[in-house]
N, C-alpha and C positions, 0 to 999 in steps of 0.2 A: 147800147140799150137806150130806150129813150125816156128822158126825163118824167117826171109824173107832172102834168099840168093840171087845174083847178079855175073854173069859171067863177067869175064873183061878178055877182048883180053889184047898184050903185051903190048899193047902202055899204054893202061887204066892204067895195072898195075903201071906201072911208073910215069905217070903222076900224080896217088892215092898216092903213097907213098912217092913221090916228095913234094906234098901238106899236109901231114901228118906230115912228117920233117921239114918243115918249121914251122907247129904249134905247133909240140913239142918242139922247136929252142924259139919259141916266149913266152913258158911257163915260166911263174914266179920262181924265187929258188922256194917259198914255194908250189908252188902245182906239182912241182918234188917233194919236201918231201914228200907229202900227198899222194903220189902213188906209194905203195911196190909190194915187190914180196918176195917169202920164201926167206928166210935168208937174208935180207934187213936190213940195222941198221937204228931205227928211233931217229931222234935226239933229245933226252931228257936228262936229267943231275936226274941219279940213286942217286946221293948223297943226289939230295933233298929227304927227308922222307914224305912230301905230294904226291909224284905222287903215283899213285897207277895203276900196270900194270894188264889190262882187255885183253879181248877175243882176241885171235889173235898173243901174245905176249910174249917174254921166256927172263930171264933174264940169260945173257952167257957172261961170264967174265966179268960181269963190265958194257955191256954193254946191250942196251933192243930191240932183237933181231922180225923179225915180221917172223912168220908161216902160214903165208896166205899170198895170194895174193889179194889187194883190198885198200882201201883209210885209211888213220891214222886218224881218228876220236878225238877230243875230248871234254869230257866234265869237268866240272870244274879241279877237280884232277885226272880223269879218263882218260885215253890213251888206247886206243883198235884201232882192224884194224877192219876195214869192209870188207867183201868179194862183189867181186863187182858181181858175181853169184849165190846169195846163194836168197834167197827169203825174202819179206817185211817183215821188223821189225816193228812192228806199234808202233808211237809214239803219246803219248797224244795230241791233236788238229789236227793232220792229216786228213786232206779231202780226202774221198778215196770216190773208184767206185768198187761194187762191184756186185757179182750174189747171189742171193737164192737161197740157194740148199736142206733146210728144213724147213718147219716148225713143230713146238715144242709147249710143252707145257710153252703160256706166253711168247714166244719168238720166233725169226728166227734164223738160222744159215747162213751165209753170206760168198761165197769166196771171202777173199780180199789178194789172191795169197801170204798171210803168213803160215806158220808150220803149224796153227791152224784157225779152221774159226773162224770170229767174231762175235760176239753173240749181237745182236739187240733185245731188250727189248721189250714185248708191251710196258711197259709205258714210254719207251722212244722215244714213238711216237706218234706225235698230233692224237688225235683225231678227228673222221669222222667231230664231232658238232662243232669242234675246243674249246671244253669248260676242262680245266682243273680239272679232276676229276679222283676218283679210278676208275680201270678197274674190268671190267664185268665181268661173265659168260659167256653172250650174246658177249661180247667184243672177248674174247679167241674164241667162237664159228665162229666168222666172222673175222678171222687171215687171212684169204683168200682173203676175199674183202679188204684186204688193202693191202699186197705185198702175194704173191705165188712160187713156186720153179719154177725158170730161171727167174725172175723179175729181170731185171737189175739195181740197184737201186745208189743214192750217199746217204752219210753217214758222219758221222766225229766222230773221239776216242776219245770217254770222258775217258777212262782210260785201264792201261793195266795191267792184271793181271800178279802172278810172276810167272805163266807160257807160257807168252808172248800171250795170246787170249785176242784179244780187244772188250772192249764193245763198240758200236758203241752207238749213239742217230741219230735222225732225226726228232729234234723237230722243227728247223728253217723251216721256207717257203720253203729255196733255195734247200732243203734236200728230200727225198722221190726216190717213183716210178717214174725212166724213160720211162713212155708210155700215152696213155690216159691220161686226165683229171686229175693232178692232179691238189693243192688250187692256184698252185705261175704258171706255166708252163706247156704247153702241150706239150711232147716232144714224136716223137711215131721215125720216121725214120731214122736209122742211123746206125754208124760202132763200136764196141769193139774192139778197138786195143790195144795190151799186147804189153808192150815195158820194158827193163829192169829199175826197182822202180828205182837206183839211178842217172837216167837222170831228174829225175822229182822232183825237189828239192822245199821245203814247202816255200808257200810265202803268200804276205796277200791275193793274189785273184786268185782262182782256176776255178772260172767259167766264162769261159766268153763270153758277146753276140757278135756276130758278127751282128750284123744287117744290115749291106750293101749285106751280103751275104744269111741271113735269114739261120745260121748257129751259133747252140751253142757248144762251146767246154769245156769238162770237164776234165781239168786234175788230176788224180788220185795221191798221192803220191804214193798209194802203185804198180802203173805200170800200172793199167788201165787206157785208156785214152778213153772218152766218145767224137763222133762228131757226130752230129743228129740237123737234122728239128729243129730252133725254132718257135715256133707258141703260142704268146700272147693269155693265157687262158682266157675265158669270167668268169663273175663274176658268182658263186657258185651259188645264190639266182636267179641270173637271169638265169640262166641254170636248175635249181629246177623250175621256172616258166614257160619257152618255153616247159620243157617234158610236164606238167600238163597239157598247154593249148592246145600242138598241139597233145599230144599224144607221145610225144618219136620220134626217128628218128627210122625208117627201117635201116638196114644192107646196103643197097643198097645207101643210101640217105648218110650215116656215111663214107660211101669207100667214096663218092664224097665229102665229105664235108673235109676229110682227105688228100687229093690226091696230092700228094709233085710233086711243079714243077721241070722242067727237068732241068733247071739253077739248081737251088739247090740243087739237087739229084748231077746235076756234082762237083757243090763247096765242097757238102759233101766226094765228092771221093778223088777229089781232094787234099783238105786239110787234109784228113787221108792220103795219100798217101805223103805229106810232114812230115807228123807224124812218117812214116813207115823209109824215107829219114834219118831222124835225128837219129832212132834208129839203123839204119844199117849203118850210121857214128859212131855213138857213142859219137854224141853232145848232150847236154844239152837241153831239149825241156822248152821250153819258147814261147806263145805268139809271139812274137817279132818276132822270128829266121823263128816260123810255116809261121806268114804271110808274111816274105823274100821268103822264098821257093814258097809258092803258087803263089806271084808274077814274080818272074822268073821264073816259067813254064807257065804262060800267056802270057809273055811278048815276049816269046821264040819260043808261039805257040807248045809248047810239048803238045802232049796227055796225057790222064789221065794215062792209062796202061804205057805208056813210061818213065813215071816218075821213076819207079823201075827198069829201064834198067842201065844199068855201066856209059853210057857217061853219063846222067845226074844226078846220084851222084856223079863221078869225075866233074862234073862241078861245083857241089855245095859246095862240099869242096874247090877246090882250090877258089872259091870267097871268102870263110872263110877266109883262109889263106890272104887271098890282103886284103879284111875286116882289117883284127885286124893288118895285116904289118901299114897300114897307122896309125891306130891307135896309 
């Protein structure tokens, strides 16, 4: 998919890079450290014999040198760079959004914009009865009525093999097909936006309702970010009893009983289009920041479409910058 780009006349430019300076000025020593470039020295002490130097990393004179450009990672005794372009590393409990793009024997295959698709399990996925038991014949047969190729679907890594392809589950409620009828949420209308994974950093809560807005957003670690229709699903049982009694809906009666209002339809643009905002800064997407943006282009009276125009991203960074100055 291709990036969102942004013309800026001369002034824009200045004023952008004006307010970029100021927040690189306002950075911490350590997340200067945390941000190399080739031939970068990261600052570690070689003499200890626990570090142990990972992907990214050359040891030259003495000292432990970075070969990539991207952020210093690390984990217990392990020091590697990350590349801040390179594509999602799936890590165990990572909530992601991802597409179908096979189904298989016993399984899906899932894009979750890593090296490798992620492989979703039938049985690591509720079943239709919600009754925990071995899978079918009949079960494999009907792969289809449960997710299909282009189902946009969310997910989470119960683990990753060592050749970096995540097994995904979707056993949880919150988890499944983004469309129709699923047990937890009926979620049909909305945007897929692809935003670079390491603005979208793992926390305890990835989904969340907006309901003033009748708007659910899902953030992906591994870059996709879900915004669509929320719409409170009717109970299973009692929806098993309205087809029985009335016969089912028509096609016709389904479009209407589906029919996403035009406020909502706007919020929906709206707020992926603060989504698009933050990635084409190169800020940190969070909740917080998404519903800063969408409010200052209400407040401002911006259009939806003008939101992706120069002056109101240099507006929106230099409010950063005054943001964190006071801070």
């Amino acid at each position: 998919m291709k990036e969102t780009q942004i013309t800026l006349n001369q002034t824009q430019k200045i004023r952008l890079q004006r307010a970029l300076d100021t927040l690189h000025s306002l950075s911490s020593k350590s997340l200067s450290d945390a941000s190399v470039t080739v031939a970068d020295k990261i600052p570690v002490n070689l003499n200890d014999s626990s570090i142990l130097k990972g992907h990214g990393t050359l040891d030259l004179d003495g000292e432990l040198i970075s070969t990539n450009c991207g952020i210093v990672e690390r984990i217990d005794r392990l020091v590697y760079v990350r590349s801040t372009k390179s594509r999602y590393i799936p890590e165990t409990g990572n909530v992601i959004v991802g597409r179908v793009v096979e189904v298989a024997q016993d399984r899906w295959k899932v894009d979750i914009n890593a090296y490798h698709d992620g492989v979703l399990m039938l049985a690591s996925v509720t079943s239709p009865d919600g009754i925990q038991r071995r899978r079918t014949e009949a079960d494999e047969l009907n792969m289809r009525n449960t997710f299909e190729e282009d189902d946009v679907i969310s997910a989470e890594v119960r683990n990753v093999q060592n050749n970096y392809t995540a097994q995904l589950h979707a056993r949880s409620e919150k988890y499944g097909k983004i469309t129709h009828y699923t047990d937890f949420l009926q979620l049909d209308r909305g945007q897929l936006i692809v935003v670079p994974c390491y603005l979208v950093k793992k926390r305890k809560q990835h989904f969340h309702q907006l309901d003033e807005y009748g708007v659910l957003v899902i953030l992906g670690c591994n870059g996709y970010v879900w915004v669509g229709e929320l719409i409170e699903a009717k109970d299973g049982m009692e929806l098993d009893i309205s087809e029985q009694t009335h016969g089912g809906f028509t096609k016709s009666e389904e479009e209407e009983q589906h029919t996403t209002l035009l406020e909502t339809r706007q919020n929906i643009c709206r707020i992926s289009n603060a989504v698009r905002v933050l990635s084409i800064l190169g800020f940190n997407i969070t909740l917080e920041v998404i519903l800063e943006i969408f409010d200052l282009s209400r407040s401002l009276d911006v259009e939806i479409h003008d939101m992706l125009g120069g002056e109101f991203c240099v507006l929106v960074a230099e409010r950063e910058a005054e943001r964190r100055s006071q801070n």
